[in-house]
C-alpha positions in Angstrom: 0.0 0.0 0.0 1.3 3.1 -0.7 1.3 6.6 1.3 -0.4 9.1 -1.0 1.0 12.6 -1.5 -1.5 15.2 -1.2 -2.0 16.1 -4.7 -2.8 11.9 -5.3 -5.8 12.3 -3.5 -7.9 11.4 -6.7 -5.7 8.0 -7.0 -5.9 7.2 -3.3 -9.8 7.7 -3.5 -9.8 5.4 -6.2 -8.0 2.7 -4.8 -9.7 3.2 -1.4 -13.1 1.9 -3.0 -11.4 -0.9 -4.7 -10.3 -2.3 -1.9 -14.0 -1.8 -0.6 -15.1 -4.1 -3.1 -12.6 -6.2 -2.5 -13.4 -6.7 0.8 -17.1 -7.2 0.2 -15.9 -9.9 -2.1 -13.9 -11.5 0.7 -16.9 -10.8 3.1 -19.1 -13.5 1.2 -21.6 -11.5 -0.4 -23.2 -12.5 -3.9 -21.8 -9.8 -5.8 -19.6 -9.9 -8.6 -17.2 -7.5 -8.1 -14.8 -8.3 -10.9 -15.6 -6.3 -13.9 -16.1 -3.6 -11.6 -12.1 -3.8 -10.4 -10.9 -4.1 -12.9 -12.8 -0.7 -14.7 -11.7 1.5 -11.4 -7.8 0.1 -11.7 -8.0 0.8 -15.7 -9.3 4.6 -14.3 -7.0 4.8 -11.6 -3.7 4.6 -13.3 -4.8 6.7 -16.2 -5.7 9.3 -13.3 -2.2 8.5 -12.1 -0.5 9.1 -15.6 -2.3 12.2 -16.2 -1.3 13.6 -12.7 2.4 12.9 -13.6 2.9 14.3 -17.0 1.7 17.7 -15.7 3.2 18.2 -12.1 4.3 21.5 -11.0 7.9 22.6 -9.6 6.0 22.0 -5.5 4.6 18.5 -6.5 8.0 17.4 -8.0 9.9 18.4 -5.1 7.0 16.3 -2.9 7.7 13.3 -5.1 11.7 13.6 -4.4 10.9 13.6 -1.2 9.1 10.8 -1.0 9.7 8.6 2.0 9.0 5.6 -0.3 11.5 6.5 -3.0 14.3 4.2 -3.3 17.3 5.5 -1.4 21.2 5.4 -2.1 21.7 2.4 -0.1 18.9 0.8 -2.5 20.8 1.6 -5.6 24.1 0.5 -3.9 22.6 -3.1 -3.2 21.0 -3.1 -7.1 23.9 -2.2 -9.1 27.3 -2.5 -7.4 28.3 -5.9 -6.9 31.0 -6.5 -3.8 30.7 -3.5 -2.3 33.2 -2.9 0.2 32.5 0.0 2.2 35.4 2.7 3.2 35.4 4.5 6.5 36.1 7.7 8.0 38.1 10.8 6.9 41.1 10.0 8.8 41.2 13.4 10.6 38.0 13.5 13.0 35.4 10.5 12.5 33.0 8.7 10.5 30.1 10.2 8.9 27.2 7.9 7.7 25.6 10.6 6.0 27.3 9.5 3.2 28.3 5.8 2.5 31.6 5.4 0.4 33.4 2.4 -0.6 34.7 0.3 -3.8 33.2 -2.3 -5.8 31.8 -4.0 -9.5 29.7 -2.2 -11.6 28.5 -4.2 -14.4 31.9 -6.0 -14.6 34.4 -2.8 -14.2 35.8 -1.7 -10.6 34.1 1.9 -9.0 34.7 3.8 -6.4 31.0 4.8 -5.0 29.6 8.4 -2.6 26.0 7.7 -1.8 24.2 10.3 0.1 22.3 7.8 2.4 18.8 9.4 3.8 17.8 6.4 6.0 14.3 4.8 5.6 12.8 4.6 8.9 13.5 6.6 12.6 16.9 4.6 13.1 18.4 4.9 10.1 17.3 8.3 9.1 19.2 9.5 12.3 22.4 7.0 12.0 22.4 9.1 8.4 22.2 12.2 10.0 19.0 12.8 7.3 21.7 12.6 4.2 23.1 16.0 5.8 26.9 15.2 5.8 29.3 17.3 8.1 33.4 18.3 7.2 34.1 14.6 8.0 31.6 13.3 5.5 33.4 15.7 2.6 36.5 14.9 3.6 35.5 10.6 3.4 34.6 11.5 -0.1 37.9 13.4 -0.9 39.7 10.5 0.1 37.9 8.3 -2.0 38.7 10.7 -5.1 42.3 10.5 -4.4 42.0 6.6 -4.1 40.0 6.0 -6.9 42.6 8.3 -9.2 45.7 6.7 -7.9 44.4 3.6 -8.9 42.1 5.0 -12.2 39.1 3.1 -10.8 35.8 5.8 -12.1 33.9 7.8 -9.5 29.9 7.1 -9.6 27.9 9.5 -7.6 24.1 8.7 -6.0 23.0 12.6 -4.8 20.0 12.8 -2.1 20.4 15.3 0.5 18.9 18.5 1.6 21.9 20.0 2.3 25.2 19.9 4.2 24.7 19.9 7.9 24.4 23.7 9.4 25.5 22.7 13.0 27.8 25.1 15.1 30.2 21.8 15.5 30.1 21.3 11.3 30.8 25.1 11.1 33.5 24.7 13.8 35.2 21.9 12.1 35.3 23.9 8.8 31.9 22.4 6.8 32.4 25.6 3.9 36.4 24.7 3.5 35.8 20.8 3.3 32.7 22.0 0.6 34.9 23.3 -1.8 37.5 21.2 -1.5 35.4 18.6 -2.2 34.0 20.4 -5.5 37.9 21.1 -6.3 38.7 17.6 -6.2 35.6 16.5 -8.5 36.5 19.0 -11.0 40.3 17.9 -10.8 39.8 14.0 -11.0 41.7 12.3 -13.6 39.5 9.7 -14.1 35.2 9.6 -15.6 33.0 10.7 -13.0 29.6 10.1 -13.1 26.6 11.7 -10.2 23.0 10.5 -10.5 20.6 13.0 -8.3 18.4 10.2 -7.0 15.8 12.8 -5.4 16.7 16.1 -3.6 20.1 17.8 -5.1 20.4 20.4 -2.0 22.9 23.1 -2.1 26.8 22.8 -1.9 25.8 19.8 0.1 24.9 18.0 -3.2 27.4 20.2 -5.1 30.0 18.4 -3.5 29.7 15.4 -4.5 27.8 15.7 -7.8 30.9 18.1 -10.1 30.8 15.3 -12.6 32.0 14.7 -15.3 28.6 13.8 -16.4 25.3 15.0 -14.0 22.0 12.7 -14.3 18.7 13.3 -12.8 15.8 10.8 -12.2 12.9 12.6 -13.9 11.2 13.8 -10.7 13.9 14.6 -8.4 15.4 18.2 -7.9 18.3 19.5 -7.7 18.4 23.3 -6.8 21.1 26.3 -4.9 19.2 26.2 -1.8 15.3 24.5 -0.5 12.3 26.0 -2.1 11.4 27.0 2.1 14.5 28.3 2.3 14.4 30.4 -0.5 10.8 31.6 0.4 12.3 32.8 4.1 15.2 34.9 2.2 12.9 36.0 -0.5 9.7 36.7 1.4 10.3 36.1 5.0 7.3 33.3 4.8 8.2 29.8 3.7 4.8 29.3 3.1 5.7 30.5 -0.3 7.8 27.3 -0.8 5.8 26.6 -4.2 6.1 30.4 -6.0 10.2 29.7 -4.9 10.2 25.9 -6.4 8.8 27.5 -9.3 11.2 30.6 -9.8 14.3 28.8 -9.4 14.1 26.0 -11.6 14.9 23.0 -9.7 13.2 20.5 -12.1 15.2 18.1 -14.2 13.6 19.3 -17.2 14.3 22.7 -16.4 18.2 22.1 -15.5 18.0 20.1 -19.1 17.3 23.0 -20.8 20.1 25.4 -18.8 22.7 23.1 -19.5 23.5 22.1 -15.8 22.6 18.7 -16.3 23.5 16.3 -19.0 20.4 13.7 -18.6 16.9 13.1 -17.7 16.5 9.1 -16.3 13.0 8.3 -17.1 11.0 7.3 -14.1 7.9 5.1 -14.0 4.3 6.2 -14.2 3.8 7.6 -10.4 7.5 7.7 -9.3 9.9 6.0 -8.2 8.4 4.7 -5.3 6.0 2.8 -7.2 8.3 0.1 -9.4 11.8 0.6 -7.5 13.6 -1.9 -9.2 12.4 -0.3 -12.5 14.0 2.9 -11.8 17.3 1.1 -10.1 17.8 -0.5 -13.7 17.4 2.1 -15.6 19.8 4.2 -13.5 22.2 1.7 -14.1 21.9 1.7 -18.0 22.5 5.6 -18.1 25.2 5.7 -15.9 27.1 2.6 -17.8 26.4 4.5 -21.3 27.6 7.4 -19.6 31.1 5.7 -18.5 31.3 4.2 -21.7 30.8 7.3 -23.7 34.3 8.8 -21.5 36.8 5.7 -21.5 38.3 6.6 -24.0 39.6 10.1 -22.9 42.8 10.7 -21.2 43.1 12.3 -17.5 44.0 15.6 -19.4 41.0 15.3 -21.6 38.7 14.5 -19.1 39.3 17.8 -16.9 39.2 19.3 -20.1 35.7 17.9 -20.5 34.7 18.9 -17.5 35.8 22.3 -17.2 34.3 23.3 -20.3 30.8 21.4 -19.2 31.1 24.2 -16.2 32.3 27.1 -17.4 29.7 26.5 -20.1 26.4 26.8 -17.9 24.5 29.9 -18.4 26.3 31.3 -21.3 23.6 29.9 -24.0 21.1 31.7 -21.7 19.6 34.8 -23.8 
């Protein structure tokens, strides 16, 4: 059973009398319920495609947000095979917010960041939420340098609302370990690929998503700051969330067009949430193409690549 987003309510209405009938069915009464079914599931998931090819900025950053949607971890388990996960920044401690290691993807070595959410009260605050502190930057940095020393490709899974804003993370230097972070992804001598898997939040995801290619699942986001917290800078009310979601352009179809991105993963009808292992796969197929399309270029020719991907956002813009 799923848990309906607000503007579902017509598919969850639907669904709510079909499993009335159903359970008049099991009940025992002398109905045939059948034909019935089966016309309100042919209505609900045309209401369900018709929602989705039409959402608004707001109701695609609800979907990203999804507490259903498949999370890094899920995608680490679907597509890297003998994952062995790497700990710690060797400086201060271990940050689960993001989960880095080396494995097999589809038959070549990886090194993997995966901004882990946490799908339930205990693992969401293990994760810290996805919001990583210096430690968690500086994990990934190290990973970076490993995975060029040894010219293993760096494959990115992005889902966090932003870096951690704690006095201890500013304390410990969260801005410096940011941009070092970003340095090092531009810098890397070897194909990098980031897949935004839902929320692309600030430097936070910045940080871990300068690739040398940037995919987006169709309805996730990936924006300079939250819609709320746009709305309280803008407008002082964060109730204007949706007019901010809007403004800055945080869809994947928007991001498309500017030239940040490179790719838009199609998702299926309703989500992610709604055929995981769909969504997993197809993730996988862009991000192989994509690694493909870049083994052939040198360490030289890859920054090159990169640099000019960069530098060249926002000058097409008239």
């Amino acid at each position: 059973m799923h848990s309906y987003l607000e503007f579902e309510k017509p598919v969850a209405d639907i669904e709510g009398k079909i499993q009335e009938l159903r359970a008049l069915a099991a009940g025992g009464e002398a109905v045939n319920v059948d034909d019935e079914i089966d016309r309100l599931k042919s209505k609900s998931s045309s209401t369900l495609k018709d929602l989705y090819t039409k959402l608004t900025p707001w109701q695609k950053t609800l979907v990203a947000r999804h507490p259903d949607r498949p999370h890094a971890a899920d995608y680490v388990k679907g597509l890297i095979e003998d994952f062995t996960p790497l700990a710690g920044d060797r400086n201060y401690a271990e940050d689960y917010a993001i989960i880095t290691g080396l494995g097999r993807f589809r038959g070549q070595s990886v090194a993997v960041l995966a901004q882990e959410k946490g799908s339930d009260t205990e693992t969401r605050l293990k994760h810290n939420f996805g919001m990583a502190r210096p430690e968690g930057y500086r994990k990934a940095v190290r990973i970076m340098d490993m995975a060029e020393r040894f010219g293993i490709p760096v494959v990115s899974f992005v889902d966090t609302a932003g870096a951690y804003p704690g006095i201890g993370a500013e304390e410990r230097g969260q801005a410096e370990a940011i941009a070092r972070s970003t340095d090092k992804g531009l810098g890397l001598g070897v194909p990098s690929i980031s897949m935004v898997i839902g929320e692309g939040g600030s430097g936070g995801a910045i940080a871990v998503a300068t690739s040398s290619k940037v995919l987006m699942l169709e309805h996730s986001i990936y924006s300079v700051i939250s819609p709320e917290g746009a709305a309280s800078i803008l407008w002082r009310d964060s109730a204007r969330a949706q007019d901010a979601a809007t403004a800055m352009k945080v869809t994947a179809q928007d991001l498309l067009q500017l030239g940040v991105i490179d790719e838009i993963v199609e998702e299926p009808v309703g989500g992610a949430h709604r055929a995981p292992e769909t969504v997993i796969d197809r993730a996988g197929t862009a991000i192989e193409t994509a690694l493909n399309d870049l083994s052939a270029l040198t360490p030289d020719e890859l920054r090159k690549q990169r640099r000019d991907k960069f530098l060249a956002i926002g000058r097409t813009l008239s």
